[in-house]
C-alpha positions in Angstrom: -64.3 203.4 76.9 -65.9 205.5 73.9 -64.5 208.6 75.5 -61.1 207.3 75.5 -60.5 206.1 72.3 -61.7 209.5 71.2 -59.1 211.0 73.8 -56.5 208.9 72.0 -56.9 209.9 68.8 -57.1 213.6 69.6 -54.0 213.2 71.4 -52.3 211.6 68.8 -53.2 214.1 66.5 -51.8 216.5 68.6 -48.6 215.1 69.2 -48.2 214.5 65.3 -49.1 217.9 64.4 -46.7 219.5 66.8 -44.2 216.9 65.6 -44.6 218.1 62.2 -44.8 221.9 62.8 -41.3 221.8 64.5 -39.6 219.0 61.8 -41.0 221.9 59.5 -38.8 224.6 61.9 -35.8 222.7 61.2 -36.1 222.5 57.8 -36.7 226.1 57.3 -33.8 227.3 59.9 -31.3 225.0 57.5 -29.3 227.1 55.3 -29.7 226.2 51.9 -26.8 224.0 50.3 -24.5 224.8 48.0 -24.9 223.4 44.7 -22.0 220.9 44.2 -20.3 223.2 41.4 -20.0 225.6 43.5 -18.3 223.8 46.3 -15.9 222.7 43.2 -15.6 226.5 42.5 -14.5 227.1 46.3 -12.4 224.2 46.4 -10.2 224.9 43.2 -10.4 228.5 44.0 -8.2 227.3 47.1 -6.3 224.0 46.3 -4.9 225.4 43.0 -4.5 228.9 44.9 -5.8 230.9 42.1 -5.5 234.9 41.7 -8.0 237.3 41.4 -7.9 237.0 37.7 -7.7 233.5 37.2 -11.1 232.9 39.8 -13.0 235.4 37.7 -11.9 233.3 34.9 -13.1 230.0 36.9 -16.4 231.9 37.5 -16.5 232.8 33.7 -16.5 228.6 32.6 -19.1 228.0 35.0 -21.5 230.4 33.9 -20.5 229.4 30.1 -21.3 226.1 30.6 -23.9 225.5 33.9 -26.7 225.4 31.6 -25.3 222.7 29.3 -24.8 220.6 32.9 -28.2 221.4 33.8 -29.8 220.7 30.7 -28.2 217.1 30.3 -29.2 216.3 33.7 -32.5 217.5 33.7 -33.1 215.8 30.1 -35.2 212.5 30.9 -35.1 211.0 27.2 -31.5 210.4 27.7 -30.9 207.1 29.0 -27.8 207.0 32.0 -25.0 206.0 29.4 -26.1 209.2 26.8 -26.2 211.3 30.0 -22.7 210.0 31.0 -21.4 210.7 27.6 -22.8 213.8 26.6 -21.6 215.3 30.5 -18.2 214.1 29.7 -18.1 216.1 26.5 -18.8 219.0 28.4 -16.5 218.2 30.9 -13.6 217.9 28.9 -14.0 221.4 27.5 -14.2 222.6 30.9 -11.1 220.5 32.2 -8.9 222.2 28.6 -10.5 226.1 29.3 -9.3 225.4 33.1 -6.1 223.9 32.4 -5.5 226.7 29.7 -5.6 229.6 32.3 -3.6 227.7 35.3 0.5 228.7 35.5 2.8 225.3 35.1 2.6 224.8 39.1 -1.1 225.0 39.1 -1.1 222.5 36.1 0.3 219.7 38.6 -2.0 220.8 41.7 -4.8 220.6 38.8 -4.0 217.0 38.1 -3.6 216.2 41.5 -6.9 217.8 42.4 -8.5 215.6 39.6 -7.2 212.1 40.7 -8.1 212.6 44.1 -11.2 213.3 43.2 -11.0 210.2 41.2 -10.5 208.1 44.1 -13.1 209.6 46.2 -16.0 209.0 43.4 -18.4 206.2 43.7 -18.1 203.7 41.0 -21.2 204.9 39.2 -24.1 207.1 39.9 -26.0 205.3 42.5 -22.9 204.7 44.9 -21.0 201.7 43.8 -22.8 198.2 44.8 -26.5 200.1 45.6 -25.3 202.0 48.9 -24.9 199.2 50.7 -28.4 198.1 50.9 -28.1 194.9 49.2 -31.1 192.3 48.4 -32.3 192.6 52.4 -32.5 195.9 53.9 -34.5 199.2 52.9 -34.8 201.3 49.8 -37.9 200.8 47.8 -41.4 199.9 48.5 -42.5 196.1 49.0 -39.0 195.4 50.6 
């Protein structure tokens, strides 16, 4: 009986090592993601079919202003609100340097682009109503 209950945990160490080893494989063989201003980049880059020029330009304003973003993000004294405000300052000088740059056509396909994004974006930060997991059902210990 001793010898196997021993047996049992040796093979369940086993099978939880080699489980781990090859959830470590997939993790490593996953390409890294884009950061979300750069899918941005690559998605305004095509919607408001911007030049050469005009996507050096685009590249330009992100570099200019990346850091702020990252900075106000990163910044745990600000509370949500002073976050929100301070990244919609920043925001709107990136919306007037883009709009500034775009031809009359690319104006409208700008606006366009902005309102649709509008629609697709969760209420606030945490996805609306708390992702859907409500007073019942997962997210956060002691649930």
């Amino acid at each position: 009986m001793r010898k196997t209950i021993i047996l049992f945990f040796m093979l369940a160490a086993v099978i939880s090592l080699s489980g781990q080893e090859i959830t470590e494989q997939k993790v490593a063989d996953k390409k890294p993601a884009k950061p979300g201003m750069e899918n941005m980049l690559d998605e305004l880059k095509t919607e408001l079919k911007l030049n050469e020029q005009q996507s050096a330009q685009l590249e330009i304003i992100k570099l200019k202003y990346e850091p702020a973003i990252t900075e106000i993000r990163e910044n745990t004294s600000l509370s949500r609100d002073k976050k929100r405000e301070q990244s919609k300052e920043v925001f709107d000088k990136i919306d007037k340097e883009i709009e500034e740059m775009l031809t009359a056509e690319q104006k409208g396909l700008w606006k366009e682009y902005k309102e649709k994004r509008m629609q697709n974006r969760p209420r606030d930060a945490r996805g609306g109503r708390g992702n859907g997991q409500g007073r019942r059902g997962g997210g956060g210990f002691g649930r």
